[in-house]
C-alpha positions in Angstrom: 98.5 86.0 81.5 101.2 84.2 78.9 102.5 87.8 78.0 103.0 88.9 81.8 104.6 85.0 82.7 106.9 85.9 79.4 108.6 88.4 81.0 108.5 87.2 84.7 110.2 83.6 83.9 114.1 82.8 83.6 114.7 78.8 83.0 118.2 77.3 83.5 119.2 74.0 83.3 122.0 73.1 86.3 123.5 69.5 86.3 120.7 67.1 87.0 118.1 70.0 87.9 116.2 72.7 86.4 116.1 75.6 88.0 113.5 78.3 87.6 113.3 81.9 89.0 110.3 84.0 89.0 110.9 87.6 90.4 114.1 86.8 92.3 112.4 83.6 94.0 114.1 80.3 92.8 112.8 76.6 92.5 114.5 73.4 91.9 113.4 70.3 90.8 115.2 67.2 89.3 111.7 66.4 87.1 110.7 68.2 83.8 109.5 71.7 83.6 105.9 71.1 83.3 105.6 68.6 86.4 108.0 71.6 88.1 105.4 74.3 87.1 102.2 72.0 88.6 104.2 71.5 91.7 104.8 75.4 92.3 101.6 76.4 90.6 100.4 78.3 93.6 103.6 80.3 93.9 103.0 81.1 90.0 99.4 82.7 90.5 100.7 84.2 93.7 103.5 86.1 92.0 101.4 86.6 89.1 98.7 88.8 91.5 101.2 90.6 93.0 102.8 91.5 89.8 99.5 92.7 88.3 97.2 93.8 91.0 100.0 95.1 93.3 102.7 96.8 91.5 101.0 98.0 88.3 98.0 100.3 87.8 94.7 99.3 87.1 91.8 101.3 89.0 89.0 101.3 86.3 87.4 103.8 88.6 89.7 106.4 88.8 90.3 106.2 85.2 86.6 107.1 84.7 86.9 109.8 88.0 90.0 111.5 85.9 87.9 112.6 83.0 87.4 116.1 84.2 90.6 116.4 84.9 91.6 115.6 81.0 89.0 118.6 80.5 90.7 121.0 82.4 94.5 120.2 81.6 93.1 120.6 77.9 91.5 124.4 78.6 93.2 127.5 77.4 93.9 128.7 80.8 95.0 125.4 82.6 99.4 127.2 81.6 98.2 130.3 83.8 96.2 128.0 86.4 99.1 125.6 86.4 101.8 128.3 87.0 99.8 130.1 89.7 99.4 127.1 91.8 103.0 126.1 91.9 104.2 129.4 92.9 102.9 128.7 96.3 105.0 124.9 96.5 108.3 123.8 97.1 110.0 121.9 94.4 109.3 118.7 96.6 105.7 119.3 95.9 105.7 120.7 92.6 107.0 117.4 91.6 104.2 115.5 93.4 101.8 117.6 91.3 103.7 116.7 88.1 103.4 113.3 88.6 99.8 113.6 89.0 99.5 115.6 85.8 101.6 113.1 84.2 99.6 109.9 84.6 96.6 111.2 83.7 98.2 112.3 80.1 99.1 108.7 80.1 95.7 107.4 80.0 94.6 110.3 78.3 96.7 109.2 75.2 96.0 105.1 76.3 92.7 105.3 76.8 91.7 101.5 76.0 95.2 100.2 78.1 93.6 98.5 80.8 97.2 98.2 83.0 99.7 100.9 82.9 103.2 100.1 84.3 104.2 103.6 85.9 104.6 103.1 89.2 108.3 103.8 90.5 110.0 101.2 92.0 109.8 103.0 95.3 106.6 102.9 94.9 105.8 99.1 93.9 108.0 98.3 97.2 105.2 100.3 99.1 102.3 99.2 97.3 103.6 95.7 98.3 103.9 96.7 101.8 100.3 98.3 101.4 98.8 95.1 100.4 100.0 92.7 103.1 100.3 95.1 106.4 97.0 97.2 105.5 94.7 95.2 103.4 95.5 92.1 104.5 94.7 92.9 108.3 91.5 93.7 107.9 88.8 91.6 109.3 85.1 91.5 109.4 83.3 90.2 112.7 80.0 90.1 111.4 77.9 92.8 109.3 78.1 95.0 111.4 81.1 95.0 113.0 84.5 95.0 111.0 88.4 95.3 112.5 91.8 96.6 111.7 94.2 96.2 114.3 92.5 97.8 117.4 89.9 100.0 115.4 86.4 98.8 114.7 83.5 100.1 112.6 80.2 99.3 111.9 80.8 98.9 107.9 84.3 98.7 106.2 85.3 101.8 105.9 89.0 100.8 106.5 90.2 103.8 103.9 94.1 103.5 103.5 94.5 107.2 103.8 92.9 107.4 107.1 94.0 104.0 108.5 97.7 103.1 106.8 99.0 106.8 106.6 97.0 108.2 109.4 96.1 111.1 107.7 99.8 112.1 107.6 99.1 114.0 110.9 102.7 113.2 111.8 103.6 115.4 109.0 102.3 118.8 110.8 105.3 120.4 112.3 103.8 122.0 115.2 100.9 119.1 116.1 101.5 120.2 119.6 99.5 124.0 119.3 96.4 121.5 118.3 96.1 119.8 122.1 94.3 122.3 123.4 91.9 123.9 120.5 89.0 122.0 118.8 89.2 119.9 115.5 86.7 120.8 113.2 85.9 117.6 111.0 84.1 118.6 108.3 82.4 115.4 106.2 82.8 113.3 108.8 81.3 110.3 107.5 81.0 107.5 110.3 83.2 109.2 112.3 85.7 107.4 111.6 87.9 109.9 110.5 86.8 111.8 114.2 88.3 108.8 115.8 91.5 109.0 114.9 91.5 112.8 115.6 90.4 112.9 118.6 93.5 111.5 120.3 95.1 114.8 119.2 92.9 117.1 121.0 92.2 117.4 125.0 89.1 119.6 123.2 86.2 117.8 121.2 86.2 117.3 117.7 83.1 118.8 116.1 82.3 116.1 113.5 79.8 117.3 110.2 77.9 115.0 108.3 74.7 116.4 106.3 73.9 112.7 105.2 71.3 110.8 108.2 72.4 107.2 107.9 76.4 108.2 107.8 75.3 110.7 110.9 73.3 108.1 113.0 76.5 105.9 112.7 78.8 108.2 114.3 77.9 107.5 118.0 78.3 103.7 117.3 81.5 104.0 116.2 83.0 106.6 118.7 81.3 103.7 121.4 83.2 100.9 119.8 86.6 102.6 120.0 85.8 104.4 123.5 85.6 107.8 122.2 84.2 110.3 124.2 85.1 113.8 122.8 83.2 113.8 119.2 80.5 115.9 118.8 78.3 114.6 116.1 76.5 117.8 114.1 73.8 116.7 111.4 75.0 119.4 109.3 76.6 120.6 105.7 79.2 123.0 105.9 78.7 126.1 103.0 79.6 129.6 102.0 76.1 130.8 103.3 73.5 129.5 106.0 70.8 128.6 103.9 69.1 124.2 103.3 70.6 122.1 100.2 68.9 119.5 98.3 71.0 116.5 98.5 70.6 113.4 96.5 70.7 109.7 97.8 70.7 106.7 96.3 69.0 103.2 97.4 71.9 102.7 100.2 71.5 106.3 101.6 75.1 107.5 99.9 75.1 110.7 98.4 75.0 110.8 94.8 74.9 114.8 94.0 74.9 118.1 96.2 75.6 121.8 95.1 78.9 122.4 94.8 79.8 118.8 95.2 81.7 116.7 91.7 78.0 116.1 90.9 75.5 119.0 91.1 72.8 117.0 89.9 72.1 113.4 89.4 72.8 111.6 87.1 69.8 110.2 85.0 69.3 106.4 86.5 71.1 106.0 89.8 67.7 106.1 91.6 68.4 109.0 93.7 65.9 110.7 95.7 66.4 114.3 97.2 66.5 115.5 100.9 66.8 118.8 102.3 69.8 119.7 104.7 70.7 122.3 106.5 73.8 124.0 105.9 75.8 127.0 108.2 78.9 128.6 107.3 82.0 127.1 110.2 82.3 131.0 110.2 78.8 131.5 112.4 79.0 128.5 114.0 82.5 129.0 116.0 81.5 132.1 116.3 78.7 131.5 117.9 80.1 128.8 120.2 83.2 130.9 121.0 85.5 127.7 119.7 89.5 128.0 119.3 90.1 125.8 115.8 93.4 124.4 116.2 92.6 121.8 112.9 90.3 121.9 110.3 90.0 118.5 108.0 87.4 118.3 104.9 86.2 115.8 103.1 83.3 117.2 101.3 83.0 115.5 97.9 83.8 118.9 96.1 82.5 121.7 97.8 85.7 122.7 99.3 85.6 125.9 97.9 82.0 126.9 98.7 83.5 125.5 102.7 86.7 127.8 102.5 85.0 130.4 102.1 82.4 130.3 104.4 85.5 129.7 107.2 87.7 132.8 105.5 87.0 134.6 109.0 87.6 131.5 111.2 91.2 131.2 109.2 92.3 134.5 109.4 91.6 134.8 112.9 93.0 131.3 114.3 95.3 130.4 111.5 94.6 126.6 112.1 96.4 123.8 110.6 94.1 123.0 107.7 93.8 119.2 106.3 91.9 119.8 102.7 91.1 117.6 99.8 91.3 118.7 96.5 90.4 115.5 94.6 87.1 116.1 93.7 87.6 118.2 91.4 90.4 119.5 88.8 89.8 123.2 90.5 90.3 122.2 94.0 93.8 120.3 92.9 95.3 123.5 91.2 92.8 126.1 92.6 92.4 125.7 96.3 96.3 126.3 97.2 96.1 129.8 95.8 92.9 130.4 97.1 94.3 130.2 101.0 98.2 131.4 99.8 96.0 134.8 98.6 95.0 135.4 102.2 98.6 136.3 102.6 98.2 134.1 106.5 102.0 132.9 106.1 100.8 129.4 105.1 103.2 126.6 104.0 101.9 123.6 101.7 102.9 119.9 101.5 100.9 118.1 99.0 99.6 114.9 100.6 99.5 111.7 97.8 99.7 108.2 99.6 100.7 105.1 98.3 97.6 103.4 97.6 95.8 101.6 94.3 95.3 105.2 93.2 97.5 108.2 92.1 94.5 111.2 92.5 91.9 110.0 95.1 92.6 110.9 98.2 95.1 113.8 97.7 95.0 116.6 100.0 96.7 119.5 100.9 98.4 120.0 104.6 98.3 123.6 104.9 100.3 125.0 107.8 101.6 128.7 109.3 105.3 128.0 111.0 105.6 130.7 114.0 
């Protein structure tokens, strides 16, 4: 802490008072420094937290999650991967990307650093922001019931990208051609990512989740906020219809699927397997005669393995299309080409919120302007 309040203090001594600034804010006090200090000591710590936890990074998580991503920014063929995917962006985008690429070369060549001071200062003004009109509102009722502003869930799941940013759905250009199609919500979780969409369709959202206890949740939480056009489906989303082992740990998350950022589990996380069914969206709005006006994923990696079993659904409707490509250091440079190859007119705006992280949660808001 003494080498961050270093650089964060400025003393002056003004006629009969001393007079000390921290960030910007200034106290004044006719008594020495030290009885000045204990008097303001709150103010201190305060400043010091939002200094350290609020403007600079320090996600010990991520830093682990980013390993792959050293892998494959360290292959032969990441040059031709690289240039292939930003061939598809505007230079608004491509800079996005580069700033993703960019911080994780920084704690590829810091690896013991445990705070990295990269943040722009754009970007420490919204983190700030973050903190005290997202984070801060957040409430829990009792253990089952948690609140952020007139959304409830039964567990905190209060995800910033969902909640704070609203899954940039403002950012899709022509929202309007959605009212009247269905939303496909692929890894649907809760549902709470189904609850916010469904106030952008007068059509049901179709809401996948392979995993029981996040599937048995859904209906609670579309009762809480007085949902009544989700459609909760007990199933993985794939290339082929076929059944997947899954792997859950002790509190029923899952831990490693095929074509997920874990195909197996790891050795010790006490997972134990189930069997789910998977269908390709392909067969399934097929065989329910559907018009997809949106399609959002969220499926831990196997974005890919998804795409392609919706190649027909895509071509056909052209949706807007909502996809993550976190999981994974091919979906973040190899899922863009992927549906730009389809030649479907498609536009992409590379979605990175403001957040305690720089690479979990990005997606990609792929769009056809007609």
């Amino acid at each position: 802490m003494s080498k961050i309040l270093e650089k964060i203090f400025s003393i002056k001594n003004v006629e009969n008072y001393n007079i000390i600034t921290i960030f910007g804010v200034q106290f004044k006090h006719r008594n020495k420094l030290y009885s000045l200090i204990q008097e303001n000591l709150n103010n201190i710590k305060s400043i010091y937290n939002w200094c350290t936890n609020y403007r600079l990074y320090s996600n010990e998580m991520e830093k682990h999650f980013i390993q792959p991503f050293i892998e494959y920014i360290g292959k032969r063929d990441f040059r031709e991967k690289y240039l292939n995917c930003i061939k598809y962006l505007e230079n608004e985008e491509i800079a996005k990307l580069n700033t993703i690429i960019k911080r994780i070369q920084i704690i590829q060549e810091n690896p013991t650093q445990q705070v990295y001071d990269f943040y722009s200062h754009e970007e420490k003004q919204k983190l700030y922001d973050f903190w005290h009109n997202f984070v801060n509102k957040i409430i829990k009722i009792d253990e089952n019931l948690y609140v952020y502003n007139q959304y409830k869930l039964p567990e905190n799941l209060f995800g910033a990208s969902l909640w704070y940013y609203n899954m940039n759905l403002g950012e899709i250009k022509n929202i309007n051609k959605i009212k009247n199609k269905y939303i496909i919500d692929a890894g649907a979780s809760v549902g709470d990512s189904a609850v916010l969409l469904s106030k952008y369709t007068n059509q049901k959202v179709m809401a996948f989740e392979p995993i029981p206890s996040n599937y048995n949740l859904i209906p609670k939480t579309c009762e809480l906020n007085n949902i009544k056009n989700v459609v909760p489906i007990n199933k993985a989303l794939y290339n082929i219809n076929t059944t997947l082992d899954f792997y859950i740990d002790k509190a029923d998350n899952m831990v490693a699927a095929p074509g997920s950022s874990i195909e197996k589990p790891i050795s010790g996380n006490c997972a134990h397997k189930i069997q789910v069914e998977a269908i390709t969206l392909d067969s399934y709005v097929k065989e329910n005669n559907l018009e997809v006006g949106l399609i959002k994923t969220d499926l831990e990696g196997v974005e890919q393995k998804f795409l392609e079993g919706a190649v027909e659904t895509i071509k056909q409707q052209k949706p807007v299309l909502l996809i993550s490509i976190y999981h994974k250091p091919e979906d973040l440079f190899e899922i863009i080409p992927f549906i730009a190859n389809l030649n479907l007119g498609y536009k992409f705006k590379i979605i990175r919120d403001i957040d305690v992280s720089f690479l979990i949660e990005t997606s990609v808001l792929a769009e056809v302007m007609e």
